[in-house]
C-alpha positions in Angstrom: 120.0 -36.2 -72.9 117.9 -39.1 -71.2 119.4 -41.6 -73.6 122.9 -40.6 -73.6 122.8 -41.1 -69.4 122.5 -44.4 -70.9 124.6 -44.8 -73.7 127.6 -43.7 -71.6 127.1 -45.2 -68.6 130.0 -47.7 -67.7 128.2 -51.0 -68.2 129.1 -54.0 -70.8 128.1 -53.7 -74.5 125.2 -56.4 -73.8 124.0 -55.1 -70.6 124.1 -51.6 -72.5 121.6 -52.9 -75.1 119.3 -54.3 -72.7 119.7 -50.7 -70.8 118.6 -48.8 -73.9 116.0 -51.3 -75.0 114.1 -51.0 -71.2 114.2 -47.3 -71.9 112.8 -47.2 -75.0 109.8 -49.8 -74.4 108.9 -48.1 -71.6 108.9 -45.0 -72.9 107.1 -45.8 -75.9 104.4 -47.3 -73.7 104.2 -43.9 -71.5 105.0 -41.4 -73.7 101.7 -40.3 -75.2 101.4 -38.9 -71.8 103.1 -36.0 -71.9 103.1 -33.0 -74.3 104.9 -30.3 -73.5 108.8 -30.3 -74.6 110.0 -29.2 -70.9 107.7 -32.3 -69.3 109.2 -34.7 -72.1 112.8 -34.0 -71.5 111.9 -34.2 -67.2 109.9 -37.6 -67.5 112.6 -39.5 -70.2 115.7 -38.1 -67.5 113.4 -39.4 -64.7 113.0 -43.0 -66.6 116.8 -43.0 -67.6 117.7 -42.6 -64.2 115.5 -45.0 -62.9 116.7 -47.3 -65.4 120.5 -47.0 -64.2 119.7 -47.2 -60.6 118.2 -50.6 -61.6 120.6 -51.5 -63.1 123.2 -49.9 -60.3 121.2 -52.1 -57.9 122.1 -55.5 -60.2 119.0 -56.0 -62.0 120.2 -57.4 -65.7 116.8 -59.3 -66.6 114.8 -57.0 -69.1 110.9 -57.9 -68.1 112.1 -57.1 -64.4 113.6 -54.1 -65.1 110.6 -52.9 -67.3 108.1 -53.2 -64.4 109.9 -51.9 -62.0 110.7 -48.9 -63.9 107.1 -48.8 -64.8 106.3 -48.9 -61.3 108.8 -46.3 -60.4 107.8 -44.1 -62.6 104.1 -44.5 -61.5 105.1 -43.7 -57.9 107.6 -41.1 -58.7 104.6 -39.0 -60.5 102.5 -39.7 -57.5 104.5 -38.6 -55.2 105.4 -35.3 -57.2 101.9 -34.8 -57.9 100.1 -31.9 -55.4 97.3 -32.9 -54.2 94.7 -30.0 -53.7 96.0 -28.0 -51.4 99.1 -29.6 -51.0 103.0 -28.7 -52.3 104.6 -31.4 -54.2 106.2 -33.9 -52.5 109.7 -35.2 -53.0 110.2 -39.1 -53.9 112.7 -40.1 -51.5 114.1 -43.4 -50.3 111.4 -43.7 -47.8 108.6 -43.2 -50.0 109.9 -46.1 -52.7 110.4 -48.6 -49.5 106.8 -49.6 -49.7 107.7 -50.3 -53.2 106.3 -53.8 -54.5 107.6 -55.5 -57.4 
C-alpha cells in the first residue's frame, strides 16, 4: 500500500520517480529495523506519507528530501515511543516545529 500512496499521487512522471526512489532508499536503509508484518506495513505508510508531504510542501531535490524523511521518521518513532511510564505520544505539528534540517 505505502508505494501505491506514491505511485498514484498526482505529481509529474519525473517528480514521480524521484518520489518512489526517496522511498525506496530510505527504506532500504531503515528497514532491517522492523520485523513484524503489522510494524512493516505502519513504518513504510508512515515514510510514504512523509515523503508526499515533502513533496506537498515543494521539496523536488532528492538528497533533501532523503534527510528530512530520515529525520522525520526518526522523530516520528520518538515521539510515538512510551517512555516508561508514559502513553505514547502523538507527532503533531508542534512537535515537528523544532524540526532541523
Amino acid at each position: 500500500m505505502a508505494q501505491s500512496l506514491i505511485d498514484t499521487a498526482s505529481y509529474d512522471p519525473d517528480t514521480l520517480t524521484m518520489l518512489s526512489q526517496a522511498f525506496d532508499d530510505v527504506w532500504r536503509e531503515i528497514a532491517g529495523n522492523y520485523h513484524a508484518e503489522a510494524m512493516i506495513e505502519d513504518r513504510r505508510n508512515r515514510l510514504a506519507t512523509i515523503i508526499l508531504g515533502l513533496a506537498d510542501g515543494g521539496e523536488r531535490d532528492l538528497s533533501r528530501m532523503k534527510t528530512c524523511a530520515r529525520k522525520l521518521m526518526a522523530h516520528a518513532l520518538q515521539a510515538t515511543s512510551p517512555k516508561q511510564g508514559q502513553a505514547p505520544g502523538r507527532l503533531t505539528h508542534r512537535t515537528m516545529s523544532g524540526l532541523q534540517f
